[in-house]
N, C-alpha and C positions, 0 to 999 in steps of 0.2 A: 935119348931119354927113355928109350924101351919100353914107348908108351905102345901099348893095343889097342885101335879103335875098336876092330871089329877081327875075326879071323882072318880074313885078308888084307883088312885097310892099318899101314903102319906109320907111328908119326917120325917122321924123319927133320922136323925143324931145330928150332938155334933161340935158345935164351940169351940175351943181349944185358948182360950188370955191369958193362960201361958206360952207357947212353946217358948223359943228365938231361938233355931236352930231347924229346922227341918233334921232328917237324919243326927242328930250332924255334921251337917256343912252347912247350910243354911239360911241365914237368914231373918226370917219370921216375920218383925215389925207388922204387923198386923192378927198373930194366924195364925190358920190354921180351915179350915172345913175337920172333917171326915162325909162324907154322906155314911146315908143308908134310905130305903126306904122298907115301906109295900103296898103290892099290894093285894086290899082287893076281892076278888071275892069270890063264891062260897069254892076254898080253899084259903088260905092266905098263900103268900109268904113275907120274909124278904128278901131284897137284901143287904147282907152282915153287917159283923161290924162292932167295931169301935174302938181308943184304950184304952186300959184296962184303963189307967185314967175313963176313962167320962160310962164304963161299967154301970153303977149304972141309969146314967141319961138318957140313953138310953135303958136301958129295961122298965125305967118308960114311955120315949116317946113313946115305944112298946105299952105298956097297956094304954095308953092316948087316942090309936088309934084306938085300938082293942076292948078299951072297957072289956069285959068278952070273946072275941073269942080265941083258941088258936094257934098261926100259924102253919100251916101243913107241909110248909118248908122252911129251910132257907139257899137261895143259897149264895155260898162262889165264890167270881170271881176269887180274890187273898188272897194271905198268906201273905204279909206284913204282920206284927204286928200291922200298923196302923188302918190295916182292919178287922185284925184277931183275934186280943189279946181279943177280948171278947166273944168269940163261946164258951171258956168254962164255963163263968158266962151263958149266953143263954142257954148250954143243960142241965144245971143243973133249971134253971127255966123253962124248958121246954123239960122236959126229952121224950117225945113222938115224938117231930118235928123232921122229917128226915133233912137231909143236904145233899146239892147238889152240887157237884162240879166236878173236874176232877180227874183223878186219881193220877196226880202228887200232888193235892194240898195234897188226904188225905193223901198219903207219906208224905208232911210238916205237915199235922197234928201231924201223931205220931213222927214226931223229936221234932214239938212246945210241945204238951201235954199229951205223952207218949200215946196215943191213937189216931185209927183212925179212930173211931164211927162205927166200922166194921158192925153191929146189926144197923145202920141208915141210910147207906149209900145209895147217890142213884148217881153214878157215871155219866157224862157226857160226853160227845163229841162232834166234830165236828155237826151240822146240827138235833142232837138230840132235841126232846120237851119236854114240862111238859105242860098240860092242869090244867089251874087253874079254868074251866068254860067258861064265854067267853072269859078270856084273854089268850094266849095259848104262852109259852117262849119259842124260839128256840136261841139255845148256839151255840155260834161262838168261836171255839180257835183259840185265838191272844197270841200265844206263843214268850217269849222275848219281850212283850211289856208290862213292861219290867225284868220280871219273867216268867218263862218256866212254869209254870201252870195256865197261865191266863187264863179265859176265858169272853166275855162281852154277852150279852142276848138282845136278841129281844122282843118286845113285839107287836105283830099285830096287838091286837086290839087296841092301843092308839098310837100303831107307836112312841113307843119310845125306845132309844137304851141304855142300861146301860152300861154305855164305862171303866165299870176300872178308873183306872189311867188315861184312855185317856180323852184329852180335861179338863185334870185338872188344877189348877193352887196354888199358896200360895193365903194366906188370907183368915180367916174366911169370911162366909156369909154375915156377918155386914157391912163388910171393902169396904168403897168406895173407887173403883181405879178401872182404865183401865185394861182390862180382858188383853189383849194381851202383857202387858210389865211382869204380872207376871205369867203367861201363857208360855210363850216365855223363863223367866229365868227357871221355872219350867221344861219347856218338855228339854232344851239343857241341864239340872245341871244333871235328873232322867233319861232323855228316850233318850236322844239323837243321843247313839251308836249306836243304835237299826233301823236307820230308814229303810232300806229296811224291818224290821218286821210290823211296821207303815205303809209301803208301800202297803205290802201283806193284812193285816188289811184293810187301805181305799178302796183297790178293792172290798172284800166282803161289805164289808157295803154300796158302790156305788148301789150293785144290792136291797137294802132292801128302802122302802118308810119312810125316817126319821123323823118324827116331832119333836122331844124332843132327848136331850143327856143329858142322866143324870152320871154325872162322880162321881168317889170319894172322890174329891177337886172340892169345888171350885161352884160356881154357874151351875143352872141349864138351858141349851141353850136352848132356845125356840123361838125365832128369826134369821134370816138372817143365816141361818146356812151354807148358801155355805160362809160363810166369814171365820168361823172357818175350815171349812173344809180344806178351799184354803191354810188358813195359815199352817193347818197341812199339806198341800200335801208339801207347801214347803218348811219346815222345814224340815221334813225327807227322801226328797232328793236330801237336803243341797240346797238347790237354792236360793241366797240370794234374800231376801224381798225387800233391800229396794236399790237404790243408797246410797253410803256413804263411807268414808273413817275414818275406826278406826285407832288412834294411840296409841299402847299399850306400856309404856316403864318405863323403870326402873332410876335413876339415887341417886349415892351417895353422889355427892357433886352440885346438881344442875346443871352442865354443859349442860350433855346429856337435860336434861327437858329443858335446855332454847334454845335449838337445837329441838327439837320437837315442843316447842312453834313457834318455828322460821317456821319451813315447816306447822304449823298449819295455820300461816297468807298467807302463801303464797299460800298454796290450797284453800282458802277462796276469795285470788284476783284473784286468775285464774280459779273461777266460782264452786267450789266444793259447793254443796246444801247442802250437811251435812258432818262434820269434828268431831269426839266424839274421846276426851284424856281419857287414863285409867292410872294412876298412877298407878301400878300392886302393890306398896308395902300398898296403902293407901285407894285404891280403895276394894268395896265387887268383890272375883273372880269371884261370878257367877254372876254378873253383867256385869263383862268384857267378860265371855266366850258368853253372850247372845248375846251383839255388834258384836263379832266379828262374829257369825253365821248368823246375821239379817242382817249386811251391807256387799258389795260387794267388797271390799278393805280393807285390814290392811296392817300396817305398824307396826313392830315389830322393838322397838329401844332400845337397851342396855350396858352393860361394860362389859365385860371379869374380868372374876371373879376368882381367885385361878383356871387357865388355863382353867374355865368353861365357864359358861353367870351368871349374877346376880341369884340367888336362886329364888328371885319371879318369873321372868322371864323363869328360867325352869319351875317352877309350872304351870304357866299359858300354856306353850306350851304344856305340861304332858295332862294337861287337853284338849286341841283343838284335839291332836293327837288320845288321848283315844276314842275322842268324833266323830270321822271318818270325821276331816276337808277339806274340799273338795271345787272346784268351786270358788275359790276366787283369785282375783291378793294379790298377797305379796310383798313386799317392803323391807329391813331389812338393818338398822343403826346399826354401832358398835363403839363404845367410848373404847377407850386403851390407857395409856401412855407411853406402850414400846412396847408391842405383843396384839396386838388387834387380838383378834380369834372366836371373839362372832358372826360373819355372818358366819364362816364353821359353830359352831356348831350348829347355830341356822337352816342352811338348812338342816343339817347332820337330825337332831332331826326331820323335819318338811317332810323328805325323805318317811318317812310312809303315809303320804296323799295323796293322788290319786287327779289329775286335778288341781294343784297350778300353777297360771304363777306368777312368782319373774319378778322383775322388772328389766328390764335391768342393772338400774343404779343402783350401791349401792352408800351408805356413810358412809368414814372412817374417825372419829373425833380423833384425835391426841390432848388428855384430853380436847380441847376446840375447840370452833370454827373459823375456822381463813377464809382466803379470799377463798383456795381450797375446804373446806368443804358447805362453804356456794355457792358457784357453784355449787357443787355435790347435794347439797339440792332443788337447783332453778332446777336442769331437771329432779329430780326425784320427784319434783309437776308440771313441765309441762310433763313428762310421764303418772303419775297418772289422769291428770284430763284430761287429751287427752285421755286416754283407759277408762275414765268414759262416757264421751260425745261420744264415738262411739258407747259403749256397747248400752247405754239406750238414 
């Protein structure tokens, strides 16, 4: 791609516009970027690989770079396969070059490829360097963020951070779109559980002079970087981004949805700035679970289901809970025509989250909506937008 990070640092990765899920379950309309990057000094380092697909095109971008040089090493951050699946085509074209990493990764080595370059290895930790000349790398492990062998690297003399995973996002290189809506689905779908490890991570890199993040997804940061920062500080711990109220819900014969429709107008007349409906059966999930982490209110609306909640509707709570939901007012509608039970078990299920305020008011729809229901709807949008106006 004959990108320049910097005068010695060059990108050498692989745009991906085959992929339709990434992580077979994501959906990625516009590919994916695997980056990696040579840093040319005195000795040449590769900063990781890339997936085995695009193998071939990336050893070629290697020697596009290098020219006739051969690199002296090439650091491993993480063992995903999206990053790793090609270290074995690389030590075979470059059977001299040491590999850097941690000692957890070369364990995943020898699980991935029955070897763990024992005769190449040049093990890592905490605060350790590698002099490449003038540019000299010090390794930071950022363990669980969001694999136990990560580590990302410094570099001092160009003051750039090669973050992993972090600060990643979906989308090839190519792909025009707003950094932060696929950023945002990206970090809550992959990294999400993780954020006090995020946490411990943005300390250490606080003390380091950053100019440049160069992550493994995704565009390379080189501006306004306290923007991304900020957004990571508070994604990872949970602290919603924006004012707004999510309505996530489910419905099998339209009732429940025209009952959600119905409190969707009514928080919109009593001043709600942003109001987002997720159809959970029709909707992408990780576009619902990204709403619900980014805005400061949900409302979970569903039916009782074979003595359950609706199936999407556990799914989507499966997923908040996994994902350490926290800091947010909750709300929760239940539609039943004999035993409505879907608000136990919807709080029962949501009892794992730490810091939820439920709304005073619930709403019990008896299969439709009648003159009691639609009361119970009108105070529990003037609860909601009354705890929104006080918050912010």
């Amino acid at each position: 791609m004959n990108i320049n990070i910097t005068e010695d640092i060059k990108y050498v990765g692989v745009n991906d516009r085959d992929i339709d899920l990434f992580e077979g379950q994501y959906i990625v309309p516009n590919g994916m970027a695997y980056n990696s990057y040579v840093i040319d000094d005195e000795k040449v380092a590769v900063m990781d690989s890339v997936d085995i697909r695009f193998s071939g095109e990336w050893l070629e971008n290697i020697k596009n770079v290098l020219d006739e040089r051969t690199p002296d090493f090439l650091v491993v951050q993480h063992m995903e396969p999206d990053h790793s699946a090609s270290i074995l085509a690389f030590t075979k074209e470059y059977p001299k070059t040491k590999i850097v990493s941690s000692a957890k990764a070369f364990a995943m080595m020898q699980n991935f490829f029955g070897t763990d370059f024992k005769e190449r290895q040049i093990v890592v930790g905490e605060g350790d360097t590698l002099s490449l000349g003038k540019h000299t790398l010090t390794f930071v492990t950022a363990p669980m963020v969001h694999w136990p062998e990560v580590i990302v690297t410094y570099d001092s003399f160009d003051k750039v951070l090669f973050s992993a995973d972090g600060f990643g996002k979906f989308g090839a290189l190519d792909a025009d779109e707003d950094w932060a809506c696929e950023a945002r689905r990206y970090y809550f779908g992959i990294v999400g559980k993780y954020g006090p490890q995020v946490q411990s991570l943005l300390k250490k890199a606080a003390a380091l002079d950053i100019q440049k993040i160069c992550p493994l997804h995704g565009p390379i940061l080189t501006e306004n970087l306290g923007y991304y920062i900020d957004l990571y500080d508070k994604w990872s711990s949970y602290t919603p981004e924006e004012e707004g109220i999510v309505i996530a819900y489910t419905s099998v014969y339209g009732n429940t949805k025209r009952a959600v429709l119905y409190l969707a107008e009514k928080l919109k007349e009593l001043g709600a700035k942003k109001v987002v409906l997720n159809d959970l059966a029709r909707c992408d999930m990780a576009e619902a679970v990204e709403d619900a982490f980014r805005y400061s209110a949900l409302v979970l609306a569903t039916t009782t289901y074979n003595a359950d909640i609706f199936p999407f509707m556990r799914d989507f709570i499966d997923h908040l809970t996994e994902r350490n939901f926290q800091n947010r007012k909750v709300a929760l509608i239940e539609n039943g025509s004999w035993a409505p039970m879907a608000t136990k078990i919807m709080r029962e299920k949501l009892s794992k989250c730490k810091a939820l305020d439920f709304a005073n008011e619930t709403v019990k729809i008896m299969s439709a909506l009648d003159e009691r229901s639609r009361q119970e709807m009108d105070l529990l949008a003037q609860e909601l937008t009354y705890g929104l106006a006080i918050k912010f």
